[in-house]
Each structure stands twice: as C-alpha cells, then as structure tokens.
C-alpha positions in Angstrom: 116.8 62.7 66.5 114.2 60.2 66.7 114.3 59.5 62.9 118.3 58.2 63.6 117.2 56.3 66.5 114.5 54.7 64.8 117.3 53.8 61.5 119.3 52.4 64.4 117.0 50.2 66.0 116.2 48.6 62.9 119.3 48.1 61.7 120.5 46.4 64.7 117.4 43.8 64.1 118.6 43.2 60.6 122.0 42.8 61.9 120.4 40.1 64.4 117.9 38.6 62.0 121.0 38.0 59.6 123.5 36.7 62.1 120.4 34.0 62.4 120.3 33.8 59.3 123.8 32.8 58.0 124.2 30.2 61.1 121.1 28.3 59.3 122.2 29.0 55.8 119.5 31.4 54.5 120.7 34.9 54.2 119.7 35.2 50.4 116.3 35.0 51.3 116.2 37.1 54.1 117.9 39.7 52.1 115.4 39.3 49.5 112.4 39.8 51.9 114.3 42.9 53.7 114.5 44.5 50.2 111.0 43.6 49.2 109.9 45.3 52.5 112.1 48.3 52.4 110.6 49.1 48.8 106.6 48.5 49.8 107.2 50.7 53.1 109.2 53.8 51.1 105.9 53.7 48.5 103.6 53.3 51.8 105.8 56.5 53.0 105.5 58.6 49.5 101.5 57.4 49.6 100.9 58.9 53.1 102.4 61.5 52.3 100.9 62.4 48.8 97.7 62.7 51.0 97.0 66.3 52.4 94.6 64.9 55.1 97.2 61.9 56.5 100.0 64.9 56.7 97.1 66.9 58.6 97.1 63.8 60.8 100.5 63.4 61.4 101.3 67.0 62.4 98.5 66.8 64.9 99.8 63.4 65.9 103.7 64.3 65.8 103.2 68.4 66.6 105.8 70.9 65.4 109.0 68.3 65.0 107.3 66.6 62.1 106.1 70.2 60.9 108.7 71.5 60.5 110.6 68.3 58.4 111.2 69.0 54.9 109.9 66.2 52.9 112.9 63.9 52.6 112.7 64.1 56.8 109.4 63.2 57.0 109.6 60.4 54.4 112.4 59.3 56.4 111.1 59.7 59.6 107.8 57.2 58.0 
C-alpha cells in the first residue's frame, strides 16, 4: 500500500541520515530530533484529523482508498 511505501521511504532516510551521523559522531542528537519530529507530526496527524472539514478534504483529495481507512490507517497514512 502506499502507507507501507511511504514508512519505507522514510526509514531508509533515517537509516542514511544516521549512517551520517555516527561517521561524525552525532547520532544522539539526530535521534533526539527524529523523536521530537515523529511526536509533533502524530499530533499534526490526530489534529487533522479531529477536523471534520480537513477529512472532507482529504477524501476528495485521496478519493475512496483514504475513505475507506479506518482511523489508525489514515493516521498512519498522515
């Protein structure tokens, strides 16, 4: 699905970012900001979603796929 793609993508950038990373001796802090980032986009997610006329939006956007998610999915798929 494109959700799993999507989780893919991204964690092959945080595999790259944090190979960079450790060469230069700084993976606690890019750890740190991953987390920090994770945590403000799952409240952006719940936000968006918490808002009748943004999920309006994103079915017309997104169609049926992203209609027919149950919430978790579409949180996800945010």
């Amino acid at each position: 699905s494109a959700v799993r793609m999507a989780q893919k993508e991204a964690e092959r950038f945080r595999r790259e970012i944090l190979a960079a990373a450790d060469s230069k001796g700084c993976v606690a802090e890019w750890c740190k900001r991953f987390n920090k980032i994770q945590v403000l986009t799952a409240d952006w997610a719940k936000q968006q979603l918490n808002d009748p006329e943004m999920v309006e939006d994103l079915v017309t956007l997104r169609g049926p796929l992203f209609q027919a998610m149950n919430p978790q999915q579409r949180e996800d798929f945010l």
